[in-house]
Phi, psi and omega in degrees: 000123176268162187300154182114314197277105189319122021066092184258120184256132191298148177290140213269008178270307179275015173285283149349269167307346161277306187282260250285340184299297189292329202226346165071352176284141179254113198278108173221180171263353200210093171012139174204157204287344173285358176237084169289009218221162145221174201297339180296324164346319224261346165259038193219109192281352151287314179291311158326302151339294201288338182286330196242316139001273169322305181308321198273318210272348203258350178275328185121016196023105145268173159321093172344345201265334196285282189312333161278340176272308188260045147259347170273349145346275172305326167300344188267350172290328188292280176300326176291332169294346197273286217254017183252320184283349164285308183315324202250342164233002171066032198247056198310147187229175189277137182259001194280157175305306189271011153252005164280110189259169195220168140211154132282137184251202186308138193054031158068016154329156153203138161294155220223154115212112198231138187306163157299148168283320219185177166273345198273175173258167180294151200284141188274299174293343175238094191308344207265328188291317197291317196299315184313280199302326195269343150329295167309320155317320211264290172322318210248012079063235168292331182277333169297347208256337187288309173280309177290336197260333164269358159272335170281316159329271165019290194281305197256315155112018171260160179296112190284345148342304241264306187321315196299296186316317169325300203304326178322298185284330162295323169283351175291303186302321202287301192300312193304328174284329190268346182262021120295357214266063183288302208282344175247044163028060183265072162015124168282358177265322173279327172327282206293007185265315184300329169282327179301274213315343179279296159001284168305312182261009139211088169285162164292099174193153178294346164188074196238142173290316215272021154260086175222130183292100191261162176267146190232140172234203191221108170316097206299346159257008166196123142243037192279350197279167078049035202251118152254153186276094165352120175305286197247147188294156181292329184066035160298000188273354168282009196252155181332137169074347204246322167079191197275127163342148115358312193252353191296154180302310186304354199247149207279176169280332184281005162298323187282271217289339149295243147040302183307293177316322194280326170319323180230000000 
């Protein structure tokens, strides 16, 4: 959409219900007791203990390394909802750590509820403004998600590469998936402002985590989606019941492609 061109702002009632449908994030203004924990908890080595407990007792206690890759699993649900709500509502939320609230549910899952970064929305139409703040957005980000992830290293012994590489992968599938996305009524003109906006947030540099190239193949049952392959495995197939990713490295193709089909 170029500048000038009239401009309608999704309404912030279907916002609300897209991150929580999608993204398990709770849009609120205020602290709330059902979320007990927040994400700065996590640099805190007691408070970090009890979160990661928790976690380990609701997995069967596996090897914390089990327990630390896949809360960064989860967590990439999390940093993709932060950057899905600009993408898709020009709505930004706070990236510090202490306005993030957390809880666990079942299987050591987690629920979300983050405060707005501002009142303003992100500017739709002037590109040159919009790339400045989300650069910055962007930045600043990577540097709160940089610090939780080296306290969950700390703790767990995973390679915060490896955490990155989730996020990686989860925002490829998130992009990849919003340019299929007919069925959430996106505009094309919001595609390609989202796709610029993928662009900003993971360029090619020595120190941006999320520029990591992963292989992508084409879903034997469409191929116009998309599926990429995971760097490093999540290792949920260690936990009781649960077997292998989809996406995971480890599996040949023709498991992965048995696996896809069977998914739909």
């Amino acid at each position: 959409m170029k500048s000038g061109d009239m401009w309608e702002p999704i309404p912030l009632q279907k916002a609300i219900i897209f991150m929580k449908n999608h993204f398990r994030i709770a849009l609120d203004h205020a602290g709330d007791e059902r979320y007990p924990f927040t994400a700065s908890d996590l640099l805190d080595p007691s408070a970090r203990s009890t979160i990661f407990d928790l976690q380990a007792a609701q997995l069967g206690h596996p090897d914390l390394q089990v327990v630390g890759t896949l809360f960064a699993k989860r967590y990439s649900v999390l940093f993709t909802g932060l950057i899905a709500s600009m993408d898709l509502f020009d709505y930004p939320l706070s990236s510090s750590l202490g306005d993030i609230r957390l809880r666990i549910i079942e299987r050591a899952a987690m629920e979300y509820q983050v405060i707005p970064a501002s009142a303003e929305l992100l500017p739709y139409s002037d590109a040159q403004e919009r790339k400045v703040k989300r650069t910055e957005y962007s930045d600043q980000l990577r540097r709160s998600t940089e610090a939780l992830f080296r306290s969950v290293s700390a703790h767990t012994g995973v390679p915060p590469k490896v955490m990155w590489s989730l996020i990686t992968h989860q925002l490829q599938q998130y992009y990849a998936r919003l340019q299929n996305a007919r069925h959430l009524e996106v505009s094309e003109e919001r595609i390609s402002l989202a796709l610029a906006d993928q662009g900003i947030l993971m360029a090619e540099g020595s120190d941006n985590p999320l520029a990591v190239h992963l292989r992508s193949l084409s879903h034997p049952l469409n191929s116009d989606m998309k599926i990429y392959v995971r760097r490093y495995c999540c290792m949920a197939f260690r936990i009781k019941q649960h077997g292998y990713c989809s996406t995971c490295p480890k599996l040949s193709e023709l498991e992965r492609r048995k696996m896809l089909l069977g998914e739909n």
